[in-house]
Every structure is written in structure tokens, then in C-alpha cells.
LODO-89018 format. One record per residue: residue in one letter; x, z, y of N, C-alpha, C, O in turn. Coordinates in steps of 0.02 Angstrom, whole numbers, plus 50000, padded with zeros to 5 digits. Example, Ala and Ser with C-alpha at 12.3 -4.5 7.8 and 13.67 -1.06 7.14 Angstrom:
BEGIN
A506605039049716506155039049775506605039049835507125042349834
S506425035449888506845035749947506455039450002506705040250057
This chain:
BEGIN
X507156131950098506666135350056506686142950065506496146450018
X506866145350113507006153250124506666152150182506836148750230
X505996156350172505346157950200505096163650226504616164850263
X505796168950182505576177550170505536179150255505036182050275
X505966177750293505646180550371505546176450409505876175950461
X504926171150386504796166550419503956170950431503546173050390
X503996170850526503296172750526502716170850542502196174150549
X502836164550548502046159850537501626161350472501936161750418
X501016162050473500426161450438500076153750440499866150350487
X500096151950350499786147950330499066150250295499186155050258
X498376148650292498236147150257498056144050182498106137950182
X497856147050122497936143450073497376143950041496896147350057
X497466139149974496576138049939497016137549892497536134249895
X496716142649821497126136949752496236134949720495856139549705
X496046128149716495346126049713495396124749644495876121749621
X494866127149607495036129049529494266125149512493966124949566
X493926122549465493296119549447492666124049457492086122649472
X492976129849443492366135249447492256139249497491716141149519
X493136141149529492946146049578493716145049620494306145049602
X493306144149702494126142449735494256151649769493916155949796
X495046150649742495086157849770495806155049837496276151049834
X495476160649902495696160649958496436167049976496466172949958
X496926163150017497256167950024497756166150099497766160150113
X498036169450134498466168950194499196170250160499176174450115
X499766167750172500586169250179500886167150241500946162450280
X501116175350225501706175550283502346179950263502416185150232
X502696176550289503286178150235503356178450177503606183450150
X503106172250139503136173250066502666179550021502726181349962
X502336181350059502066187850048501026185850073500836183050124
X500706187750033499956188950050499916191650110500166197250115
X499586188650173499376189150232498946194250249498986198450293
X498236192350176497696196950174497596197850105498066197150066
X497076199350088496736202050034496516195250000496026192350024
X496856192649943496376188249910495626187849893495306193049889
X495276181049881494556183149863494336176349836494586171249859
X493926176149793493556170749756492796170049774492396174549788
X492686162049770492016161449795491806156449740492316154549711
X491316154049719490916147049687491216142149718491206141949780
X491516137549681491456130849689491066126249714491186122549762
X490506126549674490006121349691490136113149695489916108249726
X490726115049630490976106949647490456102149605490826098149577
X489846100749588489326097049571488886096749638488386093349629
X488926098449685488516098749756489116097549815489516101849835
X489076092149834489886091149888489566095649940489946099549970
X488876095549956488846097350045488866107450017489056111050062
X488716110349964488876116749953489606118449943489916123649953
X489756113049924490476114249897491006113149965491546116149965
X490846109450012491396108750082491026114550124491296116050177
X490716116350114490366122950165490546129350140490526134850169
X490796127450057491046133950043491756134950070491926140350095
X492196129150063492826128750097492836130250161493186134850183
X492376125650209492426130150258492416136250288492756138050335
X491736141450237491796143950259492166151450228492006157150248
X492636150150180493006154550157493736154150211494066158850235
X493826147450218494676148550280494266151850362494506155150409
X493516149050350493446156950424493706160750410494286162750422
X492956163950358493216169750330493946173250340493976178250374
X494536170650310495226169450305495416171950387495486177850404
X495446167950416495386167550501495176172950544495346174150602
X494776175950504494326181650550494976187750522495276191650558
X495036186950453495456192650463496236193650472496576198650459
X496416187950496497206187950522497176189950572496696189350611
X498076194950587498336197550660498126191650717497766192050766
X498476186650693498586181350755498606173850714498836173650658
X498346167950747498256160550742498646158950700499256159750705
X498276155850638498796151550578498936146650609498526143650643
X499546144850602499746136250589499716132150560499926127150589
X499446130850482499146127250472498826127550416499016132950394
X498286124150359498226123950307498216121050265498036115250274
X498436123750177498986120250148498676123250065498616129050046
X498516116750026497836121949971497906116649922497906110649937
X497986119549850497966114049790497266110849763496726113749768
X497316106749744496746104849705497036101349638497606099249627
X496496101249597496636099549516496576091849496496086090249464
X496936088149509497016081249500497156076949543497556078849585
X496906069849550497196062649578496796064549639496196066149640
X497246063949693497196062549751497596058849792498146056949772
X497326056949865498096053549883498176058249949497946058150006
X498646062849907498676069649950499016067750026498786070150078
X499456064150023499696061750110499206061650141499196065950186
X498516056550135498106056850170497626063050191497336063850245
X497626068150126497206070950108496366067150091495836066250120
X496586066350045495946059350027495796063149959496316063749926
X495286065749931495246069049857494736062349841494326059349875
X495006061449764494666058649733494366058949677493956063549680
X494366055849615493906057949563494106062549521494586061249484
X493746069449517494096075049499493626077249425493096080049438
X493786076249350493316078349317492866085749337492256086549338
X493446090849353493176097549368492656099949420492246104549421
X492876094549469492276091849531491976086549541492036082049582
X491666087549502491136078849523490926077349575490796071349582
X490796081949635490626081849695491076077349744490896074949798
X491486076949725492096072949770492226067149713492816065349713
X491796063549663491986056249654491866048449721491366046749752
X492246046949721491846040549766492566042149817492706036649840
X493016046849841493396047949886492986050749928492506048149956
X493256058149932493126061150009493836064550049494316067750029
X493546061350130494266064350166494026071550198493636072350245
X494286075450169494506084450152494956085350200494876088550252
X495416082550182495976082250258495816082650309495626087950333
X495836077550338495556075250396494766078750433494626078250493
X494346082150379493826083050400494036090750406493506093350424
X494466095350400494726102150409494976101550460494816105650503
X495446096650474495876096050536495626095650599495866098150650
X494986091550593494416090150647493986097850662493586098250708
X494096102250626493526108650608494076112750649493946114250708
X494576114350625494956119450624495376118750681495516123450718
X495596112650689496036110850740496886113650740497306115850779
X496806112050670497866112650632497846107250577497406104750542
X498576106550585498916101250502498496105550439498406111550429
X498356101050411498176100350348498456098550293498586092550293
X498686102750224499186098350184498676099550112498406104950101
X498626094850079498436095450018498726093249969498846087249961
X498886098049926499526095349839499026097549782498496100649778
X499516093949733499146096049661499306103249638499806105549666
X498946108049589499056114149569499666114149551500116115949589
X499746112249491500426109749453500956111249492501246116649489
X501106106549529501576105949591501776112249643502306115149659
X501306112649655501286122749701501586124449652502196123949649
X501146127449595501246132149570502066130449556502346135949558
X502536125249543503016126449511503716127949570504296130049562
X503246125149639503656126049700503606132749704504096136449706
X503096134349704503126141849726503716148449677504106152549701
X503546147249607503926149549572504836147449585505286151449570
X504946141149613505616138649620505856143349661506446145049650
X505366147849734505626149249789505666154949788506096157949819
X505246157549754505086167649739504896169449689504586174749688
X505046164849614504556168349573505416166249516505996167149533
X505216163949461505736162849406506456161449443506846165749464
X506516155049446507046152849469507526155949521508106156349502
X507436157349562507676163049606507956170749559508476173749572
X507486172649504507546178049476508016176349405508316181249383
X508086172349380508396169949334509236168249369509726169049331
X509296166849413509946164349468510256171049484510846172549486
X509616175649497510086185349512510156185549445510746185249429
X509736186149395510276189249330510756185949319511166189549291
X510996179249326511576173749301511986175549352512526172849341
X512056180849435512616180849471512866189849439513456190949422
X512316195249436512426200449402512736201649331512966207149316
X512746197149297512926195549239513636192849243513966193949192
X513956189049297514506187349323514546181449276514996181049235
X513996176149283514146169149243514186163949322513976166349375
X514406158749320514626156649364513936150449359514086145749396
X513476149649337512836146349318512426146149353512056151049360
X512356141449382511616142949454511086136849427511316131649403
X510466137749431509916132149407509666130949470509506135649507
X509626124749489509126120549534508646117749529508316116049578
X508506116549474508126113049412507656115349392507816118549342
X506776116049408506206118449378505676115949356505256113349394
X505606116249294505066111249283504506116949253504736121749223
X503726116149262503246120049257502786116749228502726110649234
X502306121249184501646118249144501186124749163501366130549164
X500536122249180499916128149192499626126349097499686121249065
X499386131749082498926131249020498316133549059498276137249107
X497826130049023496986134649038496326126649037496316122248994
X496026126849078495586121649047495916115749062495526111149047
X496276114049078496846107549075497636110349050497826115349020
X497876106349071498746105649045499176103149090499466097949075
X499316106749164499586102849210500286104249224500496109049191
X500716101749263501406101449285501726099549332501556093949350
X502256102349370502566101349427503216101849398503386104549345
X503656098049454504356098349440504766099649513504556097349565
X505216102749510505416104249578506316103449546506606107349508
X506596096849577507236094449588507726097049655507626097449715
X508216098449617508566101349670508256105049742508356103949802
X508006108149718507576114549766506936110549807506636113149853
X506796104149783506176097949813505886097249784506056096749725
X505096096649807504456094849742504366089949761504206087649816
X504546086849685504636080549663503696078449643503396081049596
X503426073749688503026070249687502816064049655502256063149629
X503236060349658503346053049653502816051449689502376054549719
X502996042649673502746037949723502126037449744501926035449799
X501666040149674500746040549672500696045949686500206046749723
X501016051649672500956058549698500696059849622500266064249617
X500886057149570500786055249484501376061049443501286063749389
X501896061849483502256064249430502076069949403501606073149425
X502526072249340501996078349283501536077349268501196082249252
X501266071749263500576071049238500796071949147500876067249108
X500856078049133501026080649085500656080049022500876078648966
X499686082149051499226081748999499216075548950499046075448891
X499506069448999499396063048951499976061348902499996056248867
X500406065648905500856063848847500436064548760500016068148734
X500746060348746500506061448664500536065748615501106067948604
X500096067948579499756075748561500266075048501500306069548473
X500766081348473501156079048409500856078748352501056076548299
X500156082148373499676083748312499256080348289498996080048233
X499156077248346498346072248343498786066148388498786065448449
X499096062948346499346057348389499116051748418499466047448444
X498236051648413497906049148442497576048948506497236044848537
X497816055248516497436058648575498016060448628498616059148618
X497796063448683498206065848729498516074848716498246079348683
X499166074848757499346082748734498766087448774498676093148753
X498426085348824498066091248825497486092848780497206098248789
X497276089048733496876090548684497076095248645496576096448611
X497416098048631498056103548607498516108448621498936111648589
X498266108048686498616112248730498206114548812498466114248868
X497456116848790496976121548836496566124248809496466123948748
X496296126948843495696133148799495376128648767495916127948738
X495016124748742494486120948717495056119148654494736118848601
X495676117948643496146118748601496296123648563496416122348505
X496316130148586496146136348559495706137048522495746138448462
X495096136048561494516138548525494166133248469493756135348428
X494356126048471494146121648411494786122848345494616123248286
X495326123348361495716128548303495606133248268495626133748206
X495496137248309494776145148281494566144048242494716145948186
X493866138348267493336136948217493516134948168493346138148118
X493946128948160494176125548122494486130848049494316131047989
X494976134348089495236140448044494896144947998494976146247938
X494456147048047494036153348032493346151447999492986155847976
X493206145347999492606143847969491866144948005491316144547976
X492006146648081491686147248105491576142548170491996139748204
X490726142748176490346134148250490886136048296491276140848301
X490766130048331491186131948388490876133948450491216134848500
X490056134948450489846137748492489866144848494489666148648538
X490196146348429490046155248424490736159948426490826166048424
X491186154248430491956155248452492106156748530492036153548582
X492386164248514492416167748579493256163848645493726159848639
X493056167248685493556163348738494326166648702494386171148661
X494746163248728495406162548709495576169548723495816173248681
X495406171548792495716180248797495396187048719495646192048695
X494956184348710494636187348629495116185548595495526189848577
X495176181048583495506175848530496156180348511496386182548459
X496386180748592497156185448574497106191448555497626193548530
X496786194248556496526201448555496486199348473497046200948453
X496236197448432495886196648384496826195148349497056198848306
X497096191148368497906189948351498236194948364498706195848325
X498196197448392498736204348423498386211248358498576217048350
X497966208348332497596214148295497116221748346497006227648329
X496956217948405496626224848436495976221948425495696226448455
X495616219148412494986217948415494726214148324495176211348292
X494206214348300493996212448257493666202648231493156199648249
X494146200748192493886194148193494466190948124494726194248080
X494516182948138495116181948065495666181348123495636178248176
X496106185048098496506187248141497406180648116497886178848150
X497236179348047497446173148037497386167148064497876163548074
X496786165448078496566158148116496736161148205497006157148244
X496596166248224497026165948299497746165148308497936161648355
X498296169048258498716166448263499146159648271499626157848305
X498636156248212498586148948201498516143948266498776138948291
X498016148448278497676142848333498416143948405498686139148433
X498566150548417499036149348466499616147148437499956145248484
X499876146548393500366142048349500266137548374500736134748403
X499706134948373499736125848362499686123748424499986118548434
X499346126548476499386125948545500416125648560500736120648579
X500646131148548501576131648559501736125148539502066122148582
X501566120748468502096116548448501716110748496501946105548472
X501396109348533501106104548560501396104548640501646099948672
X501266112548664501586112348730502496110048689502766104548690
X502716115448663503266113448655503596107248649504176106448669
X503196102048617503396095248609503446092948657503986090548674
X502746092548705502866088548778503216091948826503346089548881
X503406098248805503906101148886504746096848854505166093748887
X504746098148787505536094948758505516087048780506076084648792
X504946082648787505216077548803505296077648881505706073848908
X504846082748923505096081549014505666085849016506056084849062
X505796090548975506626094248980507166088748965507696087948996
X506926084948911507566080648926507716076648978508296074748985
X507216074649022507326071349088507606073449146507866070449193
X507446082249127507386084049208507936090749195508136093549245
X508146092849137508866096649143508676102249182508746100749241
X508496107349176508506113349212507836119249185507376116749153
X507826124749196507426129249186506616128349182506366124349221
X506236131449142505416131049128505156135949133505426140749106
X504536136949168504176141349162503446139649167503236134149184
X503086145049149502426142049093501826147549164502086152749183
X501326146349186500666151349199500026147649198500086142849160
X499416147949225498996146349191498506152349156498736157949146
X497866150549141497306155349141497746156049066497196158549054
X498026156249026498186154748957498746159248940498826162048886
X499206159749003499806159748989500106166548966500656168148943
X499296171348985499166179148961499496181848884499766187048866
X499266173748842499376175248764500176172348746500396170848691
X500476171948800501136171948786501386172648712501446168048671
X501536179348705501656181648643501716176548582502196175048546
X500876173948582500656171948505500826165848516500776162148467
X501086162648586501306155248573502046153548580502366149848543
X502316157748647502916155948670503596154848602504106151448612
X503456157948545503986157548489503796149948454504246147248422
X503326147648458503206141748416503496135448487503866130648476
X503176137548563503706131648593504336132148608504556127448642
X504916138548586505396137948581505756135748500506356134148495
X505326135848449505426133248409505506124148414505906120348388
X505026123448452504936114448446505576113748484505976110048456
X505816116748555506416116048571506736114848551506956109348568
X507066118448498507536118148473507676117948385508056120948346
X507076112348377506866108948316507516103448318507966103648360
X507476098948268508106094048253507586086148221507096086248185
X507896081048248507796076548228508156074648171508636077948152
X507856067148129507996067048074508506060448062508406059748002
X508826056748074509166052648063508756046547986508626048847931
X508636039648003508536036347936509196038947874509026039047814
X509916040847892510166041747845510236049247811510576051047763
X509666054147867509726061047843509876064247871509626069947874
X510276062547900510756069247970510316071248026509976067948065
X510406078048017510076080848082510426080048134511046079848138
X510076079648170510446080848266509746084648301509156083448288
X510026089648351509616091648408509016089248446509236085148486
X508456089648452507986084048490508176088448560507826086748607
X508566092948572508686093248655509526094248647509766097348600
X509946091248700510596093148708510806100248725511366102448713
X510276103848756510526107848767509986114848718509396113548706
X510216120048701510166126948680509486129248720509576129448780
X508916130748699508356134048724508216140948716508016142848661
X508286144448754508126150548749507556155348784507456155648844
X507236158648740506486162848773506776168648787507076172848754
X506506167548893506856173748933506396178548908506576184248920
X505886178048879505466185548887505566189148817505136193148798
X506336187148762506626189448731507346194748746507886192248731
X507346199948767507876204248774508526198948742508936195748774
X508426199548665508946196248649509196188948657509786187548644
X508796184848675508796176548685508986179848769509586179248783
X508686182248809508986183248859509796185548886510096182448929
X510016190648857510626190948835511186188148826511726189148853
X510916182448765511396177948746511216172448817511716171848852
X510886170348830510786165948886511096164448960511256159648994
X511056173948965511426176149036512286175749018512666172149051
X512476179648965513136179348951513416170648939513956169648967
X513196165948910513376161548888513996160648839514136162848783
X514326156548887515046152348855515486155748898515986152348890
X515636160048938516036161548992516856162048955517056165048905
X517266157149012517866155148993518246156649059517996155549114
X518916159449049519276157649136519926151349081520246151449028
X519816146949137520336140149098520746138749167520576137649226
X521266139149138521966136049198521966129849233521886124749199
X522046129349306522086122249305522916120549314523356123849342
X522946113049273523616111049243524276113049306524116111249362
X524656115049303525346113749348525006116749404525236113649453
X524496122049431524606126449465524606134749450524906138949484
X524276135749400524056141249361523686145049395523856150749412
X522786140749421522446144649444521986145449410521846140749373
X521616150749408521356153549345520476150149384520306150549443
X520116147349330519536143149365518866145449301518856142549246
X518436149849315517776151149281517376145249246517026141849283
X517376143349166517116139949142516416141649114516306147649112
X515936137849091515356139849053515116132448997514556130048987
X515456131448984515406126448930514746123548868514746118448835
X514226129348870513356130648870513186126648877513666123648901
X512726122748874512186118548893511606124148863511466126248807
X511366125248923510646128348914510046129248937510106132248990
X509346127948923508926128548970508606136348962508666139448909
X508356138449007507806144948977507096143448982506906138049005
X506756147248966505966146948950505446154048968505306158848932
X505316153049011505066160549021504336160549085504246155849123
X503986165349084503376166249113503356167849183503826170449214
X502706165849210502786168249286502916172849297502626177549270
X503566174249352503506180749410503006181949452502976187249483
X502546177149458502266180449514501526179249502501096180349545
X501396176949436500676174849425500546168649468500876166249514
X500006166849441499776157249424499686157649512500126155649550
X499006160549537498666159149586499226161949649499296159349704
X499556167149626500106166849690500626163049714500846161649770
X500826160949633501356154749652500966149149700501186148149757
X500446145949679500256140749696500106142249789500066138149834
X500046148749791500036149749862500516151449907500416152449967
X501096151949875501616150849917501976144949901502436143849941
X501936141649861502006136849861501646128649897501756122649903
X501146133949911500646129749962501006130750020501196125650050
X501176138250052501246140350120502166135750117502296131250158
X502566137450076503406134050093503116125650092503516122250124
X502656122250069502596115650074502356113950131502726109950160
X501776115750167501606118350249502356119350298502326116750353
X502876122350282503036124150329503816119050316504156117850366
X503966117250270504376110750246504076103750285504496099750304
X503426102250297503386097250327503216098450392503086093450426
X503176103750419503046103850489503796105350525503956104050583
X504126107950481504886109450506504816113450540505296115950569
């Protein structure tokens, strides 16, 4: 996963419902100048002509010949093949279309296609959190290294990647993190992404504030209106990103207990940090209730929010112990902690997912 002076150029796409934005890596690093175009995902033959012709585009302005291209899209596919299939955000590609295969024939290079989720949390594993969370834990002189990343996008869905022992973990359907469908803590009828994306935000609002929900401004208002810089009920925004936190928070606490290692959150959403991130470290490290009364922990291990000075602190320092080993008296660095952290992109949503596109490109071509 160490890419930094690797000098092949990949191509990348992070393909979003509304607008796919284009970019080149090389060396872990932007090739060219990012840029966004229309979708057109309700029109397939506008919408594959726009792909095409944004990786020209792409093409025209690189030093020298990519090797290959390597681009997320937002849902069920059967990405080995590169086969996209029924995508709510693109209707244009219901019925199966091969994307893959029909670039590869155009372009004449490998083709790789993954879910957003997934990039984005690879990418962050390789250059963004995880990596940066590992230098403060060796500067800090804790003997603590995380391999372990598990990721949620917020914004008009609720998606997730997990990256095991420095590998993005796929599974067998190319299904895993399918995060949105966990069960909502709020609306236990429904799914967690009903509670956790903009359209979650903004029916909270209304709900709060007493106001339609057609006249309820987008979530980036919303915060503004919570943060107190802009004019509105500045009660019901708080609320509303409250209730969004205890919902992500619930469903990241039940994939933290699976997957043991570090979280980090980006996403069109993930801007309002602030007004949510304290309510999903709260659900963290909420307590279950026993039929006879007794609390216990709903996570084994201690949650802490990195984008707290002080939760950071205590996090990096830990448990640090030097303990003897028996009948030689060698002095051996303990950390006795159980802890996960919680903290925001380094590198922003659309970059992770693009180097995380480009190290997945260059992982299977070897």
C-alpha cells in the first residue's frame, strides 16, 4: 500500500448521481486539475459519452500514457466484471450495463470499477486518517499501531467501506458495508439511512421548526443556522444534526464491534461535523441495560473523538505501561486500552475515493 513514489498514472472517476467529478494520480498525489461534469444518469447514451469523454479530456492533459482506469460508482454492481447495475441515483444503467469492458475496448487499458464507500475508506487507510493517526500514536511514544478502518460517507445516501488489515474488504457480492440497511434506532421500521442523509436533516428541520419541507433549506444552511451564523430556529438544526449522530452512531457501534479498529466519517455531510460528531460518540459509548439493571458497555472498547484536543490526548497517551517479563527482567511496553478513535477526513471525500481508486488499480495489476 505505499504508492507515494510509485510513478504510474491512473485515471479516476468518483461518479456521484448528479455530477461525476474527474481526476489523474500519481503518486498518491492529483496528476491534474480536478473537474466536474453532469451526469446524465437518466439518459445512458449522454451519460457514457459523458464518461468518455471526460477520461479524454483527462488524457489530453497528462505528461505521458496512463495505465489504467480505476473509478467508483454508488451502489450494486458486479464490479469484477465491471457490470453496473441498478443504481437508484442512475437510472440510466438499470437492466445491467458493461462499463467495463466497453472503456477497455475505447481506451485500450485495465479497467477497475469499486463502490464509493470502499475507495473512499481505502484511500483514507493509505494517506488520509489511518496513516495519520499511526504518526501521532509513534510521536506520542505509545507502542499502538491500527490496521483496522472502517468508514461511513454521509450525504444523499449512507455508505461504507472497510479496509482489514491494510485490504479492502469486499466480500463475496462485493455487498460488504452495506451500512445504509442497518436498522434506524429511531424509526425502527425503516432503514438507517433514513436517518442518516440529507433528506434526514432536512425532514427533522421541518418537523422541528414547524416548517414544509419544501421550504427547508439544504443541510449546509441548516448548519449555518446551528452554528448561529445565519438566521432560522436554530434549535430544530441542532436537533436535527443530533438525531442524524445518534443514528450514524448506532450503526457505526454495531460494525465497530465486528471490525475492531479506527473510523472515519466524509461525505457531502460530513462538513457539519461539529453539530453531529458529539452525539455519535455519545451512542459509542452509551451502556446497555441488563433485564436485572446493570449496565455494561455496548462497545468493549473506549471511543474517542479525534477532532477533540482533549479526547485526542487521552487517546494518544493511553494506558502506557513498561511490565517485566518473568525470570529475565526485560522491560516490555504495555498498553492495556482498548480503544477505537473517531475522526474526519484527511484528505476530503472525493480525494480519498481517488486514490483509493488509483492504490486499487495498481494492487491488482501488481
Amino acid at each position: 500500500m505505499k504508492y507515494d513514489d510509485d510513478h504510474r498514472i491512473v485515471m479516476t472517476l468518483d461518479a456521484g448521481g448528479t455530477n461525476f467529478k474527474f481526476s489523474a494520480i500519481r503518486g498518491n498525489r492529483p496528476a491534474v486539475e480536478p473537474f466536474s461534469v453532469p451526469s446524465n444518469g437518466d439518459q445512458l447514451e449522454a451519460c457514457l459519452a459523458a464518461i468518455v469523454d471526460g477520461f479524454e479530456r483527462v488524457r489530453r492533459s497528462l505528461p505521458e500514457e496512463p495505465v489504467a482506469i480505476s473509478f467508483a460508482f454508488p451502489g450494486p454492481a458486479d464490479y469484477a466484471r465491471g457490470i453496473i447495475g441498478d443504481l437508484y441515483n442512475l437510472p440510466a444503467f438499470r437492466g445491467g450495463v458493461a462499463l467495463g469492458p466497453m472503456l477497455e475496448e475505447k481506451f485500450g487499458m485495465p479497467v477497475f470499477i469499486n463502490n464509493d464507500g470502499d475507495l473512499f475508506v481505502y484511500g483514507e487507510a493509505i494517506a488520509g486518517l489511518l496513516p495519520h493517526v499511526n504518526g501521532l500514536l509513534e510521536q506520542a511514544g505509545s507502542p499502538k499501531r491500527y490496521k483496522n478502518l472502517f468508514g461511513v460517507t454521509l450525504g444523499t445516501g449512507f455508505g461504507a467501506g472497510i479496509v482489514r488489515d491494510s485490504e479492502l474488504l469486499g466480500g463475496d457480492n462485493i455487498c460488504a458495508g452495506e451500512i445504509w440497511l442497518m436498522r434506524n434506532k429511531l424509526q425502527p421500521q425503516t432503514n438507517a439511512e433514513q436517518g442518516a442523509s440529507i433528506r434526514a436533516v432536512r425532514r427533522v428541520y421541518a418537523a422541528e421548526s414547524g416548517v414544509a419541507l419544501d421550504d427547508v433549506p439544504d443541510p449546509k444552511e441548516i448548519f449555518d443556522i446551528g452554528m448561529g451564523n445565519a438566521p432560522g430556529n436554530r434549535a430544530a438544526a441542532i436537533e436535527a444534526f443530533r438525531q442524524l449522530g445518534e443514528v450514524v452512531g448506532d450503526a457505526m457501534g454495531q460494525a465497530l464491534t465486528l471490525i475492531d479498529g479506527l473510523a472515519v466519517i466524509g461525505g457531502g455531510v460530513s462538513g457539519a461535523w461539529q453539530l453531529f460528531l458529539p452525539a455519535i460518540l455519545d451512542e459509542l459509548n452509551s451502556n446497555y441495560i441488563s433485564p436485572e439493571g446493570d449496565h455494561f458497555r455496548r462497545l468493549a472498547q473506549a471511543a474517542f473523538n479525534l477532532e477533540d484536543p482533549a479526547q485526542l490526548d487521552v487517546f494518544l497517551k493511553g494506558d502506557k505501561r513498561d511490565i517485566t517479563v518473568p525470570g529475565s527482567g526485560r522491560i516490555i511496553s504495555y498498553d492495556p486500552m482498548p480503544r477505537v478513535g473517531v475522526g474526519m477526513s484527511r484528505l476530503g471525500t472525493s480525494e480519498a475515493v481517488a486514490i483509493g481508486a488509483y492504490a486499487y488499480a495498481l494492487h491488482e495489476l501488481g
